[in-house]
C-alpha positions in Angstrom: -42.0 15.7 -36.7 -42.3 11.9 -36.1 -40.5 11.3 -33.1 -41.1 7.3 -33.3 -42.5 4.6 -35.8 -44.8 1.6 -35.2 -43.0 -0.3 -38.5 -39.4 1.2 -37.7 -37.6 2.9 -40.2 -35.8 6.6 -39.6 -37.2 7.5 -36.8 -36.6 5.8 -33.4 -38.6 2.4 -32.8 -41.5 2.2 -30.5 -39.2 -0.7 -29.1 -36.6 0.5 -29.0 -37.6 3.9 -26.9 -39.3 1.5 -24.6 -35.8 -0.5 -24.1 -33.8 2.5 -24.1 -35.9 4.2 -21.3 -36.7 1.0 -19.8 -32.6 0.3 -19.5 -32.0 4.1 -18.4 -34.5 3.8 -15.4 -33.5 0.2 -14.7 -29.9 1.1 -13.9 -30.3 4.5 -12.4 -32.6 2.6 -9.5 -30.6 0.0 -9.1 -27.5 1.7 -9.0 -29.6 4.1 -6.3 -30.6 0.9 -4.4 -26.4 0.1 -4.2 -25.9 3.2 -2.9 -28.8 4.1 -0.4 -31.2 1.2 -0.1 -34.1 1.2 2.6 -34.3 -2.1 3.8 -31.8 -4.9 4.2 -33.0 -7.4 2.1 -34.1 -11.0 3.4 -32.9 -12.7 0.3 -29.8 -12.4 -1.7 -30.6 -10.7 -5.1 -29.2 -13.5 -7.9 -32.2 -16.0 -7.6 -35.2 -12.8 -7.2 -33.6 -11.3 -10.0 -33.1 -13.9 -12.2 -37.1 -15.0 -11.6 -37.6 -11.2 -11.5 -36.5 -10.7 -14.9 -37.2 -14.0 -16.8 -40.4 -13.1 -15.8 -40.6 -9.7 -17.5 -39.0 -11.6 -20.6 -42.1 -13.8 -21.1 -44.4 -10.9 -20.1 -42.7 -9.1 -23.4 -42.8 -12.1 -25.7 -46.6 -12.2 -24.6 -47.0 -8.7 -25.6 -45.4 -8.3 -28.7 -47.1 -11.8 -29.7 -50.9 -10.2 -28.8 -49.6 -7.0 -31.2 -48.8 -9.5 -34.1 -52.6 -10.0 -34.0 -54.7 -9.2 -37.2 -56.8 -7.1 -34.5 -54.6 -4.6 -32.9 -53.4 -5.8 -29.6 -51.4 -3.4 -28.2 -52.2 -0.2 -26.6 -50.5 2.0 -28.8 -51.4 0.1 -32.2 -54.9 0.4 -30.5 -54.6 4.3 -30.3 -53.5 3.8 -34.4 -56.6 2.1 -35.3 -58.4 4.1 -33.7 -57.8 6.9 -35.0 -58.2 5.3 -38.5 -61.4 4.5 -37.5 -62.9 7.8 -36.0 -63.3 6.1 -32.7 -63.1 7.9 -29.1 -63.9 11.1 -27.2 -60.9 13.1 -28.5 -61.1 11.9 -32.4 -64.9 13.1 -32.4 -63.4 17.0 -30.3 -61.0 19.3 -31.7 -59.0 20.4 -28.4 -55.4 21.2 -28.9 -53.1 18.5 -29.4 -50.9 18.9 -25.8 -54.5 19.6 -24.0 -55.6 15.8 -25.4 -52.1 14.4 -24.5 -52.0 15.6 -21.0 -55.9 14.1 -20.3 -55.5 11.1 -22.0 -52.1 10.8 -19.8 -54.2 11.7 -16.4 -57.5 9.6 -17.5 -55.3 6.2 -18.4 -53.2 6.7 -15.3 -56.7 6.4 -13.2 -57.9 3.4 -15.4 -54.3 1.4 -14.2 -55.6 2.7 -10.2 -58.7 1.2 -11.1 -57.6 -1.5 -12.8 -55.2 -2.3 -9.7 -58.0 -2.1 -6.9 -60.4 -4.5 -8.3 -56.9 -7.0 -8.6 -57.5 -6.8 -4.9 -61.0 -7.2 -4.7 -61.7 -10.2 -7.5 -60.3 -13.6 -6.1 -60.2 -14.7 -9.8 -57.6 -11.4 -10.5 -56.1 -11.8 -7.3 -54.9 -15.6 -7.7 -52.8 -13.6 -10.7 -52.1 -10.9 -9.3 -50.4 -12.2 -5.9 -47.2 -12.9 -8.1 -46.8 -9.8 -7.6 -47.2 -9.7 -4.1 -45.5 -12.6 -3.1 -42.0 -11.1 -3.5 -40.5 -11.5 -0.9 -38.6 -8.5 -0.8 -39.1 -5.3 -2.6 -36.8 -3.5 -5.3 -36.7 -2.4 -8.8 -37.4 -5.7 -10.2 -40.4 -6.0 -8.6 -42.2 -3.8 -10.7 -41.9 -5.9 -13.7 -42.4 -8.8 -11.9 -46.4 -9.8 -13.3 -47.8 -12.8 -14.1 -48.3 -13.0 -17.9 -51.6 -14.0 -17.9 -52.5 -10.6 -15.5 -50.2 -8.5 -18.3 -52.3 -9.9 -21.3 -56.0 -9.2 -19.3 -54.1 -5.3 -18.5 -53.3 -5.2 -22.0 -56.9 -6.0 -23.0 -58.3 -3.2 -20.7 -55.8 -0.5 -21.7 -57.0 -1.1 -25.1 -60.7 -0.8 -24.3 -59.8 2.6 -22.6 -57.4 3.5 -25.5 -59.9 3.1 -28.3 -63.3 4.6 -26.0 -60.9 7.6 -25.3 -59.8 8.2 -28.5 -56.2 8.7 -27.3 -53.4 10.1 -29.3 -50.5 7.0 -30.2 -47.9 9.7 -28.8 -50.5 10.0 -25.7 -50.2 6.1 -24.9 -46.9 5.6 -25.6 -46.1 8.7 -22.9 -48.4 7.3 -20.7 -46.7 3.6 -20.7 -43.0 4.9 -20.5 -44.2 7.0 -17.8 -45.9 4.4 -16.0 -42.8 2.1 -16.3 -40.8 4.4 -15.3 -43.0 5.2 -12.1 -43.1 1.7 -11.4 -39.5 1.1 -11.1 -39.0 3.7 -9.1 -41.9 3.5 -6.5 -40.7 -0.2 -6.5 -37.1 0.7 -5.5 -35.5 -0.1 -2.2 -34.5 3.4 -2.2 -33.7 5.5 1.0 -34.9 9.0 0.1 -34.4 12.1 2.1 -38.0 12.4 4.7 -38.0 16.0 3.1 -37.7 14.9 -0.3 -40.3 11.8 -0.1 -43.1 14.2 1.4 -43.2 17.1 -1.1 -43.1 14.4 -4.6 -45.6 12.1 -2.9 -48.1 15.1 -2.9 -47.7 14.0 -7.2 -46.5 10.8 -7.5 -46.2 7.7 -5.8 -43.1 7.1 -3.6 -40.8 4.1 -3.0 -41.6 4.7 1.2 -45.5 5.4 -0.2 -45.8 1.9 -2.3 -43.6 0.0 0.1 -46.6 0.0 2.2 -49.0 -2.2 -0.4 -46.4 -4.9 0.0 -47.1 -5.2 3.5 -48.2 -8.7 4.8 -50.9 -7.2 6.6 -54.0 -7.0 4.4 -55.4 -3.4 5.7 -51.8 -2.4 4.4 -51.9 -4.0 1.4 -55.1 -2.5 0.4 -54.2 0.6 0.2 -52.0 3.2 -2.0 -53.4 1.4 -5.0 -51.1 4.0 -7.5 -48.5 3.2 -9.5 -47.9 6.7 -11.1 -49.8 10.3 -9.1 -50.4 9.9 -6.0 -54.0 11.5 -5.4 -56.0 8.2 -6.8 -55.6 7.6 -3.3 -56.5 10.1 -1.3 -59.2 10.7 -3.3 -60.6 7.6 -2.8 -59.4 7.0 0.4 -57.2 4.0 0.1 -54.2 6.6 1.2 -52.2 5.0 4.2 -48.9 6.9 4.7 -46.8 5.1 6.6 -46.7 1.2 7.6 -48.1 0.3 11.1 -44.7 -1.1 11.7 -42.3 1.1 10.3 -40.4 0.6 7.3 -37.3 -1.5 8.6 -40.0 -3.5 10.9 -42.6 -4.0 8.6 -42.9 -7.7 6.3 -42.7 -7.6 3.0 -44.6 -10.0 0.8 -47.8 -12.4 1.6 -48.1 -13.9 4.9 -48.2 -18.0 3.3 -45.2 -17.6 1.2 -42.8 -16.4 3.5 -39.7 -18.5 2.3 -37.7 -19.0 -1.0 -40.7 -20.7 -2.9 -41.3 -17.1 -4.4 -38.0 -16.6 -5.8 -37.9 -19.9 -7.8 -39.3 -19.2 -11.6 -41.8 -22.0 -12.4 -42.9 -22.1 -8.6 -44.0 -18.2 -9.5 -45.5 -18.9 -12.5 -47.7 -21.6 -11.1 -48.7 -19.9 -8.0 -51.6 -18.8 -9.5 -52.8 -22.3 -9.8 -52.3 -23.6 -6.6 -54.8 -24.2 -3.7 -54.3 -21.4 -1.7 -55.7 -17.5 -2.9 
């Protein structure tokens, strides 16, 4: 049974499930961040959010401009060609289809960890990537809040894994809701239960586990690289657990951009371009 279309049609849009999803997570955090938030926030919310999500607007536009492309540009068109094409580990195998899903799911959520450490470690990705970090507080729009040149390079290598792995269309689109939806929440200024927060982080990441890689101090900010399960990290061991300064005492952001600057649209989306990395 088709459960979505690239083209539209009678089934549901690949658009539209993003939107719908995207909406459903979008108010369930924030209305969680109304109702038990973490941190008193430094800023008031109308300016951050308005950046926050103009920002996310041009990231789309971007997005669905790089999928209008003769070449397939988008990560699930990219799982569509490739399949056409015979490309990929699991178009050459024969596993079962939910055996394919769930690996391609695990394999492209440790290709985003990867991706996401070496926006750390390259000053070139990092001049993009501090958008991110520059926040200068932490909630739900946060996690859409990328520069659009750093979501058109992410796009590029999701598509390079997509097509080398062969992944299902249904695969990648699970994968990216998921994602999204892990993002969103990890982002959240959310006050969850100390109980509750240590058995999901032994899966995923948590808001109190991510709040840490928007600490102003670099060791901090270095660490818990994952966006979506949790044991990229300790793995690796970029796992920190808690902030050296607790989570009410600890600042969030990046240590030269501690002011309103960040909150201001064209300020954020030139940051990138200005002297100091």
């Amino acid at each position: 049974m088709q459960l979505f279309s690239m083209e539209g049609g009678s089934a549901m849009s690949e658009a539209t499930l993003r939107l719908v999803v995207f909406l459903a997570v979008f108010g369930i955090m924030a209305t969680a961040e109304a109702l038990r938030p973490k941190r008193r926030l430094a800023h008031a919310k109308g300016r951050r959010w308005l950046t926050n999500l103009a920002i996310v607007a041009v990231d789309s536009v971007l997005v669905r401009l790089m999928g209008a492309l003769a070449i397939p540009l988008v990560a699930v068109a990219a799982a569509v060609f490739a399949a056409r094409q015979g490309w990929g580990l699991f178009n050459w195998l024969d596993w079962p289809i939910w055996l394919e899903i769930a690996l391609a799911v695990v394999i492209l959520d440790l290709a985003i960890w990867f991706q996401h450490l070496v926006s750390h470690k390259v000053p070139l990705l990092w001049r993009l990537h501090q958008m991110h970090h520059a926040d200068v507080d932490i909630d739900v729009t946060t996690a859409i809040r990328f520069h659009p040149i750093e979501i058109g390079l992410s796009m590029l290598w999701k598509i390079l894994c997509v097509v080398a792995l062969g992944a299902s269309p249904e695969a990648v689109l699970l994968f990216e809701i998921i994602l999204n939806a892990c993002a969103m929440f990890n982002h959240a200024n959310v006050a969850l239960p100390a109980g509750v927060d240590r058995l999901l982080r032994l899966i995923v990441v948590t808001p109190d586990m991510h709040r840490v890689h928007h600490s102003v101090i670099r060791s901090e900010h270095d660490s818990n690289y994952g966006f979506n399960l949790s044991v990229w990290d300790r793995i690796f061991g970029t796992y920190r657990p808690a902030p050296q300064h607790g989570h009410d005492g600890m600042t969030i952001g990046l240590t030269p951009y501690q002011s309103e600057a960040p909150t201001r649209f064209i300020w954020s989306l030139m940051l990138p371009f200005h002297g100091r990395s």
